[in-house]
N, C-alpha and C positions, 0 to 999 in steps of 0.2 A: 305488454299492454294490459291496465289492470279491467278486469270483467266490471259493466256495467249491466246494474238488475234494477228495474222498474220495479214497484211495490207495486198493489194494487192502488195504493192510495196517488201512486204519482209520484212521489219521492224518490230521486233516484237515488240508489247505494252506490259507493264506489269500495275499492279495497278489497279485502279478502272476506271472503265470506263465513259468517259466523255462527253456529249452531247452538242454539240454549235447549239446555233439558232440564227436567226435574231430577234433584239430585236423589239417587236411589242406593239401601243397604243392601250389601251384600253378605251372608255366613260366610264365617271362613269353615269350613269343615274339614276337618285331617282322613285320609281313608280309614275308613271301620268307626271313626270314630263316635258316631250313633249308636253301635252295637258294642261299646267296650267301654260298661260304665264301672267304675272302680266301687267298691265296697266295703266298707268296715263293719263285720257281722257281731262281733260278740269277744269276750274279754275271758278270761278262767286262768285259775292257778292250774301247776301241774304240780302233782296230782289233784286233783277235783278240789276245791274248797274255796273260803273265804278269809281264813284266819292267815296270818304271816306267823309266822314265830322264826327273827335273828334275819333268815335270807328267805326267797321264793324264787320260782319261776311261772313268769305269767305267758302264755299263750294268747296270742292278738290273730282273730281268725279275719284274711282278707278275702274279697271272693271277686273276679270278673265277671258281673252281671253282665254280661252280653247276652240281648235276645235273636238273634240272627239266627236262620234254620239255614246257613249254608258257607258255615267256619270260615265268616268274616269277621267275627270281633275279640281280633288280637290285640291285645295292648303293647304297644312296640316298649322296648327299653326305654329308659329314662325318662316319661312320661307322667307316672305316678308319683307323687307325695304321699307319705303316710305321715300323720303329726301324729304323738302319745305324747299327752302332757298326765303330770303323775302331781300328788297333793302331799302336804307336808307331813305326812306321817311315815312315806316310804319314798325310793326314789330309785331312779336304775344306776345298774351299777357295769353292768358288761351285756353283750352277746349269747346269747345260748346256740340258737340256731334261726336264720332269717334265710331262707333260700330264696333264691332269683330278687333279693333285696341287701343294700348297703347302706352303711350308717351316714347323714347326709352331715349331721350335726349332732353334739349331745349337750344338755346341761346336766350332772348329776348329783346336783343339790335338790333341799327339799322345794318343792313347788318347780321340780324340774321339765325340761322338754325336750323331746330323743322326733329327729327326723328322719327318716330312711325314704329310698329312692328305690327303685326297681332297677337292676343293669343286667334284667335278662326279660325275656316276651314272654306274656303272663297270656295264655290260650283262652279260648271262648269257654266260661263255666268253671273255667280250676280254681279250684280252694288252697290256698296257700296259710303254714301257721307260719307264724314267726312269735320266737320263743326269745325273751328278754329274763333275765337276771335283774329283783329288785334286792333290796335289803329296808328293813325297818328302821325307823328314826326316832320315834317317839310314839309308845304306844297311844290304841284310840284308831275311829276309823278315817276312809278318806275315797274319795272314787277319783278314777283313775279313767280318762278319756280318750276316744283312738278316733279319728280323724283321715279320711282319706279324701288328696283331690287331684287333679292333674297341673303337671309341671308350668305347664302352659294352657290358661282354661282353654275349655272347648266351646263354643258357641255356636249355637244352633238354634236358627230362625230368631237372628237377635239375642238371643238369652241366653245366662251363662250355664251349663248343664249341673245340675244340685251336687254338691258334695254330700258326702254319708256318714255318720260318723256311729259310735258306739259307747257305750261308757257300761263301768261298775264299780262296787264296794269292795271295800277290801280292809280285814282290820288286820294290827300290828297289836299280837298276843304279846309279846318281846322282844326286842333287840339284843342284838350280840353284845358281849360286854369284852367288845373286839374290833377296831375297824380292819374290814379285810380288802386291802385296794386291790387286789388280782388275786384270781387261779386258773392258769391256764394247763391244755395239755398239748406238748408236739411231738411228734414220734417220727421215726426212720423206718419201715421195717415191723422190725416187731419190737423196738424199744421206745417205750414212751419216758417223757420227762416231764414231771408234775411240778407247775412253781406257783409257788404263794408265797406273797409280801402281806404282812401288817402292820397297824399303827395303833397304839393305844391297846395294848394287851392288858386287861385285868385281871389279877387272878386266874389266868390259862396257866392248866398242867400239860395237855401235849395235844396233839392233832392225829387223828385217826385215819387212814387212807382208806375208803373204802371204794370196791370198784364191781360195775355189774356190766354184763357181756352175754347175758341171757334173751334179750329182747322181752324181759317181762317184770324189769325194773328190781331184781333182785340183788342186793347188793351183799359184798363180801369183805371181813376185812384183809387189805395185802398186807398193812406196814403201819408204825408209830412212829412220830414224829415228837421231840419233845419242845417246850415252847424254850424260845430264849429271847422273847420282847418282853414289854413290859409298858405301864402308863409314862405313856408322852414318848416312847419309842417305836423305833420303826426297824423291823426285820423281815427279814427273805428267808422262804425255807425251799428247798428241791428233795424230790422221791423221782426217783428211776426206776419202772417197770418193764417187765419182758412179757411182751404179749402171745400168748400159746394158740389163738386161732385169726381168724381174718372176721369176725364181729366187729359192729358198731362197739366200742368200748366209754362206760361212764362212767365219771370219779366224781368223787364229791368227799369232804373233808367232816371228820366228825369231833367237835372243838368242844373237849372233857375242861372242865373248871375245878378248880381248886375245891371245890363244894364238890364236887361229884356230879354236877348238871350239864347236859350237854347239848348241844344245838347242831344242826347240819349246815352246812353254806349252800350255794348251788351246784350248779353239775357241773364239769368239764367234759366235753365231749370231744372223740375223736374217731376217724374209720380206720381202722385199724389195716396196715399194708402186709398184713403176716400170712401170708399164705401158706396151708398147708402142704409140707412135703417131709422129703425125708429128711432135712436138716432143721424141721421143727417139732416137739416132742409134746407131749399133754405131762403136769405133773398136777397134781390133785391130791385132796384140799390145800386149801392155802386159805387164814391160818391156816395147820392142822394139829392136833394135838399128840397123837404116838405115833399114826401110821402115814405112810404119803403114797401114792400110786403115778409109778411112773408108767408112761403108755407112750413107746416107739412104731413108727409106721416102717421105718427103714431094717430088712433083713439083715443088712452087712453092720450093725450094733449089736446085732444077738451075739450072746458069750463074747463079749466085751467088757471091760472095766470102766465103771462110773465112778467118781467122786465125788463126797461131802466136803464143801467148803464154809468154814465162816465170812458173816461179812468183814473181817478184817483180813481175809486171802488164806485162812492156818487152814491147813487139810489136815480135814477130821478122821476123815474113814474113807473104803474103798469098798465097791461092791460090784458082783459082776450082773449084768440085764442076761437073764436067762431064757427070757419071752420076749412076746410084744407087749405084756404088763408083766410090772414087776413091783411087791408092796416093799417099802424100806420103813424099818422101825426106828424110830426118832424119839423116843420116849424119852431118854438119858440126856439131851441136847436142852438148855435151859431156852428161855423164849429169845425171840429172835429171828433176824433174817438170814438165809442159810442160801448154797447155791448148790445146782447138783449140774456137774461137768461131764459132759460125756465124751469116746474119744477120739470125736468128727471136730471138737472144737465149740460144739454146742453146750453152753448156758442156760439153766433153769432155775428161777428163783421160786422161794416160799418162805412161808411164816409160819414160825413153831410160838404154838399160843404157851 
């Protein structure tokens, strides 16, 4: 039986009874998401400057402004957008280093745009760099913009919560008279394998491998490379190193020109899985020029025989490790890559300048 209701007025209702309200907004709020506002603080090459010459590495500083006194404003994964859009005098070109961020999209032309995404929880206050590889296009200056917002805006009390962004200058001293599409490094262990492709070689004489493992950006050279591209070609080059400690290791390429001018690319980075034991050895300098130092940790190598090999496999000479250091004279060996065999089966490479 359907309910009958008098109004006050007399009218009677019949049916189901109806309720009208004022229609009202609701926030949607994500948890923490008040205390976890994303940030784009500020822009720098590495090392410190403004000028490009050929390649750079730029430094994009992000920061989790969360103001919470009670480590609720974590930014969950996938959450954050970062945009860098770059202007037509330079453009990115690869990866350096972006932790707890992944590449979401890139354009690497000039007046390009590279998006990354966070796939790891960015904590209340952490300051994260993410370090991008550009190269020069066309000398002259151009500013270069960084942009952070969330995936999904966030809305609080109706409003969308402000994005942040950052921007700077940056000029292109020169370009490479090279384009270089990759230099990557992957390693096993303690060997790493260094590849770079180009396209458009001018006037390149050879490529320089230089590598630092000091933690204080000092770089050394392992090995030369000599060019075999040229204009409107396209080639691949590889360098195989053996790595002697468990260091963060960085390579970077040092591209001599027919003229004697030479330019650096950027860095390849990798962490090195070489752990120190007794089936890894220290050999020093590398170049070197007469003398080399070998330095054994493992007792059961003492009064043992070592051997000098060339890089085409010819054994040179034979020497016995009489210590845990031992110097070997190299003076008589023309320049070159040499290998010193020990006889656990361990491998140690150098360069005789």
């Amino acid at each position: 039986m359907k309910p009958i209701i008098r109004s006050s007025a007399g009218i009677l209702l019949t049916g189901l009874l109806l309720f009208i309200t004022q229609p009202r907004l609701y926030a949607q709020i994500p948890p923490n998401a008040v205390n976890a506002d994303p940030s784009a603080k500020a822009i720098s090459q590495v090392p410190l400057g403004q000028n490009i010459l050929g390649t750079a590495v730029l430094r994009f500083r992000f920061t989790n402004e969360a103001t919470s006194t009670n480590a609720t404003g974590q930014i969950p994964a996938n959450s954050v957008r970062l945009t860098i859009s770059f202007p037509g005098q330079y453009a990115y070109t690869s990866v350096n280093a972006i932790p707890k961020f992944v590449v979401e999209d890139f354009d690497n032309g000039a007046f390009g745009v590279v998006h990354l995404v966070n796939n790891a929880m960015i904590d209340e206050g952490e300051v994260v760099d993410l370090q991008l590889n550009v190269r020069g296009l066309v000398s002259g200056s151009g500013t270069v913009t960084f942009n952070s917002d969330r995936v999904t805006p966030v809305i609080v009390g109706n409003t969308q919560t402000a994005n942040d962004n950052a921007s700077a200058t940056f000029t292109v001293t020169g370009t490479l008279p090279i384009t270089l599409e990759r230099f990557t490094a992957s390693g096993q262990q303690c060997n790493v394998k260094l590849s770079w492709a180009t396209s458009a070689e001018l006037n390149i004489d050879h490529f320089e491998v230089e590598m630092s493992n000091d933690g204080n950006g000092n770089y050394t050279r392992i090995g030369s490379v000599a060019s075999t591209g040229g204009a409107g070609l396209e080639a691949a080059y590889n360098f195989n190193y053996t790595m002697q400690n468990e260091n963060t290791h960085l390579f970077r390429l040092k591209i001599v020109g027919k003229d004697g001018k030479v330019v650096h690319t950027y860095i390849a980075r990798i962490n090195s899985g070489c752990k120190q034991g007794k089936d890894v050895v220290l050999l020093y300098p590398s170049p070197a020029s007469s003398t080399v130092t070998l330095n054994v940790s493992d007792m059961s190598l003492i009064n043992t025989r070592a051997s000098i090999f060339s890089a085409n496999g010819k054994k040179l000479t034979d020497f016995i490790i009489t210590g845990n250091t031992v110097n070997v004279n190299i003076s008589k060996y023309s320049s070159g890559v040499y290998f010193v065999k020990l006889s656990n089966g361990v491998s140690v490479r150098f360069v005789k300048d």
